[in-house]
ZAMARGU-4260 file (C-alpha; in steps of 0.2 Angstrom, whole numbers, plus 5000, padded with zeros to 4 digits):
<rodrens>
0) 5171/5069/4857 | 5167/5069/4837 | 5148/5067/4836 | 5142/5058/4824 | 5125/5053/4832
5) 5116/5065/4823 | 5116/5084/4815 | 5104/5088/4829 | 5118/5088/4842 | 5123/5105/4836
10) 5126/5120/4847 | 5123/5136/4844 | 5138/5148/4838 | 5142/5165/4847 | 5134/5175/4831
15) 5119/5163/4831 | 5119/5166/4850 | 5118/5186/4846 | 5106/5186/4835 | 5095/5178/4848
20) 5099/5189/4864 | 5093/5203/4851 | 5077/5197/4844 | 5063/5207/4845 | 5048/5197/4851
25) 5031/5198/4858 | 5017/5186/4863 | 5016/5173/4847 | 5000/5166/4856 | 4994/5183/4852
30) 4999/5185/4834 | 5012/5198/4841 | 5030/5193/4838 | 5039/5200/4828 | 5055/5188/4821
35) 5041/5174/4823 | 5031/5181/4811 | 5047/5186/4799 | 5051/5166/4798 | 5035/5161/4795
40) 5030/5174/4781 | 5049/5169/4773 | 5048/5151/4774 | 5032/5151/4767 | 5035/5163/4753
45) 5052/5152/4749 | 5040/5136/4747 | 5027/5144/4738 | 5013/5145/4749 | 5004/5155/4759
50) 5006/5154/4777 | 5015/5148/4790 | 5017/5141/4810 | 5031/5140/4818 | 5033/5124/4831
55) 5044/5117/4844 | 5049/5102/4834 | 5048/5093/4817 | 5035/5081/4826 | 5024/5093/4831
60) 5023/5101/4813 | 5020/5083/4806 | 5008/5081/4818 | 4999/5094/4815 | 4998/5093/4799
65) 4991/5074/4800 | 4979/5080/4811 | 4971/5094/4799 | 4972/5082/4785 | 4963/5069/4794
70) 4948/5064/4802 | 4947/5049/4818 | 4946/5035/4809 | 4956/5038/4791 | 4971/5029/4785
75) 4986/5037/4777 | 4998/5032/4766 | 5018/5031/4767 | 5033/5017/4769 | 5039/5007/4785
80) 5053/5018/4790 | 5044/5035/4789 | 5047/5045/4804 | 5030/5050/4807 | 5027/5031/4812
85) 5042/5026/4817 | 5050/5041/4828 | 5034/5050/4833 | 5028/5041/4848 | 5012/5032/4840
90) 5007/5050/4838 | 4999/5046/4820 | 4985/5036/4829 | 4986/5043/4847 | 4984/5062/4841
95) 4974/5059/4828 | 4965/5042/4827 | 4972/5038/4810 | 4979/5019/4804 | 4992/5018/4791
100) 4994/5007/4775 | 5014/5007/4770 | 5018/5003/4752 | 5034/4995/4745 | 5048/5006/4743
105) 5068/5010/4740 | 5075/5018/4753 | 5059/5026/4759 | 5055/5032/4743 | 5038/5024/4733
110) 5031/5027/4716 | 5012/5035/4709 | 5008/5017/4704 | 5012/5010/4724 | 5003/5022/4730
115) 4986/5021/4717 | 4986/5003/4723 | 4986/5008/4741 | 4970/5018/4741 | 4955/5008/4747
120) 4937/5012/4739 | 4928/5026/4747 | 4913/5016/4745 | 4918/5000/4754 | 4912/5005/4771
125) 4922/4991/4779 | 4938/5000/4775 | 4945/5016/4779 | 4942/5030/4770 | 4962/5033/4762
130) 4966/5054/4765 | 4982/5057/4768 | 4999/5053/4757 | 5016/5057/4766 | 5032/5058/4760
135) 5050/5058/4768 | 5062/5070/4758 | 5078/5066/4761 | 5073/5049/4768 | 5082/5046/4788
140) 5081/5029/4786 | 5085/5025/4768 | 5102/5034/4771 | 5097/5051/4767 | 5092/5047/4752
145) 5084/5061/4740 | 5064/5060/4732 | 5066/5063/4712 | 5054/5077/4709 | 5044/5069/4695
150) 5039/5055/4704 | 5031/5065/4717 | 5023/5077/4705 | 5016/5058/4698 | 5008/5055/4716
155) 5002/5073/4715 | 4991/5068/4701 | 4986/5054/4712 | 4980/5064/4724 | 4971/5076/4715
160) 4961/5059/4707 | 4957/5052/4723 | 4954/5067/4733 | 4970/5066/4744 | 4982/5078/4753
165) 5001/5077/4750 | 5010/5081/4764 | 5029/5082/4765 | 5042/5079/4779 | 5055/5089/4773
170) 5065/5086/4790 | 5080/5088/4780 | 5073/5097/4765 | 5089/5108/4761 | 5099/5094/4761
175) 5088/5089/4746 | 5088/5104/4738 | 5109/5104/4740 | 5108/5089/4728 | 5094/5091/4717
180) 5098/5109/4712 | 5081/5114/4711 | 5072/5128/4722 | 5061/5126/4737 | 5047/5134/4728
185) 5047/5120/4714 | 5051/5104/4728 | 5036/5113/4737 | 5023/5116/4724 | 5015/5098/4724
190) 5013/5096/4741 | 4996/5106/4752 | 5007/5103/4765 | 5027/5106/4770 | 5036/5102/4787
195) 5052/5112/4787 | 5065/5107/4800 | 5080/5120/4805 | 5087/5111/4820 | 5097/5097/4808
200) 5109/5104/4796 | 5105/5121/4797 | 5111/5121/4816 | 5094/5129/4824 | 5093/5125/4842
205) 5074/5124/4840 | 5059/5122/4828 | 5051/5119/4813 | 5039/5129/4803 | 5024/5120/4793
210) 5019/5130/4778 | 5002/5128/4768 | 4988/5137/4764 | 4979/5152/4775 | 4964/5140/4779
215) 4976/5127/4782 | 4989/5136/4792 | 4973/5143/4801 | 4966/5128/4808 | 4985/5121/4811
220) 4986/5134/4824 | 4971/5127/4833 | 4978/5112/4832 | 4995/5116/4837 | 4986/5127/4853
225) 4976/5111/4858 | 4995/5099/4859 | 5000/5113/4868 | 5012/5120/4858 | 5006/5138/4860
230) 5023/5149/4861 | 5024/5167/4869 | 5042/5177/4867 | 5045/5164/4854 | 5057/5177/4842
235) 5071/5171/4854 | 5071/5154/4846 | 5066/5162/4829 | 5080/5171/4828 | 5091/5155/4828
240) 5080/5150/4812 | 5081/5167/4801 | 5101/5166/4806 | 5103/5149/4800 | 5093/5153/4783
245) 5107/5168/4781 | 5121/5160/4785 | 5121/5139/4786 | 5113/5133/4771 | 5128/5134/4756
250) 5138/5125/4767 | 5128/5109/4771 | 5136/5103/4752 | 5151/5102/4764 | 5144/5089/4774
255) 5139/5080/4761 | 5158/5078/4751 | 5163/5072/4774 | 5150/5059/4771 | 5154/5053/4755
260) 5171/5054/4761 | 5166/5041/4777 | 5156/5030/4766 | 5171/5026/4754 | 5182/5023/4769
265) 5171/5011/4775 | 5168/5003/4759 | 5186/4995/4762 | 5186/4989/4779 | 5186/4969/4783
270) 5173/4969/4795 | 5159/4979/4785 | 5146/4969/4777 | 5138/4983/4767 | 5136/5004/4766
275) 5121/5011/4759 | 5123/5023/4743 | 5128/5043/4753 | 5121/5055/4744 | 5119/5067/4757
280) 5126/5068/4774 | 5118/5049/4782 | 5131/5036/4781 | 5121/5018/4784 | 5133/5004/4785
285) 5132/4985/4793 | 5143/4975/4802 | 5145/4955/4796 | 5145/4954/4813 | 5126/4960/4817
290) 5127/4956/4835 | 5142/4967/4837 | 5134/4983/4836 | 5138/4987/4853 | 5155/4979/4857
295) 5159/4991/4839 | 5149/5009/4847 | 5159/5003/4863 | 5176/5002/4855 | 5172/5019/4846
300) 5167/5029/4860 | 5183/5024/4868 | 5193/5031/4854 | 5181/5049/4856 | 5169/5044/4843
305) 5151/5043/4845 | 5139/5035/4833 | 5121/5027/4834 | 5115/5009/4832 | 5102/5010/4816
310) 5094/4993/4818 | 5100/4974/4817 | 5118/4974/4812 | 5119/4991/4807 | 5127/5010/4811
315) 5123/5029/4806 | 5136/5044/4806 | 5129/5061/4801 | 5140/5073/4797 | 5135/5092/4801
320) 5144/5109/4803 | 5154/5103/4821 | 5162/5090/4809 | 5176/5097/4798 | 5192/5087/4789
325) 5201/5084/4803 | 5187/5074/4812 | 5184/5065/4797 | 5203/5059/4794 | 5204/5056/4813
330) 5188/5044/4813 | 5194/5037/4797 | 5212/5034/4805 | 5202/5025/4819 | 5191/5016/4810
335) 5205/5006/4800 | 5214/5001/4819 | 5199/4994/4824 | 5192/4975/4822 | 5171/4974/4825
</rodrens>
């Protein structure tokens, strides 16, 4: 089968696999592990701050990072598609009590004047007090579509006006960096906090790491303790995370030239209403035919293709390291036979 689901559907090479039988580990509840504490120390060093925590998922580190920034009752700022709303299981207000405001956007991404307009008045005390802005960087839902630093250093200056934390899902961060050409140190300077996701295009079977501040990455561990996302021999899984930092990240531009390749395919077929613009390894696209989203994932599935329904009408492929040429010719070649 050819994968297209997602970049999360990656396996584990043999080297990857070595690097993890040979970990050195110890209790991370305790403080004590060794390669957890190496990924930590080195992610947060390569962002620019000062500390890290290492999680299970990108969820958790978002979570917990919306829990330290926030109090019951708060409301934070961000746009309809975000995942912490959409894919997080209500976690926004079930974990931490919070409401949300969303702002107008393209393709998940919203300007410093959106979000000013967005931040209620702390002295109103019918309204929730506004703490929280996140950001999506590259955007799942907007196509993985990439944040233009300047506009976010603008909505740091928001923040720092109003008092606000600025907290970034970087669930597929490097793809970012592979367009913008900038370094994670730059992309993670105006942000208190950063999710860092290693299970997506790097090819991590496991975890994220939130980076921040020492206070910050202090009480996150608290946080993460009390969700239940404590860790003992957790260097196993580490491992997988400091391999893929040495060995997966110049190839994700790959991907990206695969899905640019898709999306101009696509661009040319009778029954395709629509692609989004590809710049990094999502490819959005809709059917004039809405309704046939299934009958269409049907037919392709027969032909050893798997993709995902993305909403009325439409379809995401995601390339990633288990796609190379030939499964992109071969999908291509099998999209042209087929009517939606």
């Amino acid at each position: 089968m050819i994968d297209l689901r997602s970049d999360t559907v990656v396996k584990p090479t043999p080297a990857m696999r070595a690097a993890m039988a040979a970990a050195e580990v110890g209790d991370d509840v305790f403080g004590e592990d060794p390669t957890v504490i190496a990924l930590e120390e080195r992610l947060a060093a390569l962002f620019g701050h000062e500390a890290g925590l290492y999680c299970s998922s990108g969820t958790q580190t978002n979570q917990i990072a919306i829990n330290v920034h926030t109090k019951p009752g708060d409301e934070l700022i961000g746009e309809e598609g975000m995942h912490i709303y959409r894919y997080e299981g209500g976690g926004i207000m079930a974990n931490s009590g919070c409401s949300v405001k969303f702002v107008p956007n393209d393709r998940g991404r919203f300007t410093a004047t959106a979000v000013e307009a967005a931040i209620n008045n702390a002295a109103d005390n019918y309204l929730a007090r506004t703490r929280l802005v996140n950001i999506e960087n590259t955007n799942n839902r907007g196509g993985g579509s990439v944040w233009d630093i300047s506009e976010v250093q603008r909505i740091r200056a928001v923040c720092d006006r109003h008092s606000l934390s600025l907290h970034m899902d970087g669930a597929r961060i490097f793809n970012a960096l592979a367009v913008d050409g900038r370094t994670p140190a730059e992309w993670g300077k105006p942000f208190d906090s950063v999710s860092i996701c290693l299970s997506k295009g790097l090819g991590a079977p496991v975890g994220s790491v939130l980076v921040g501040s020492k206070p910050f990455i202090q009480e996150a561990r608290r946080v993460r303790k009390r969700f239940g996302g404590g860790m003992r021999q957790a260097g196993i899984i580490a491992a997988a995370g400091l391999f893929a930092m040495d060995h997966n990240l110049d190839r994700l531009k790959e991907d990206h030239i695969r899905a640019r390749k898709l999306a101009s395919a696509l661009q040319h077929l009778p029954y395709v209403e629509s692609v989004a613009p590809t710049g990094t390894n999502i490819v959005v696209f809709r059917l004039k035919d809405e309704a046939g989203v299934p009958r269409f994932l049907e037919k392709l599935r027969n032909a050893g293709i798997i993709a995902l329904a993305f909403g009325p009408g439409a379809v995401r492929f995601v390339t990633h390291m288990e796609i190379d040429d030939a499964a992109i010719d071969r999908t291509i070649a099998t999209l042209q036979k087929l009517s939606a």
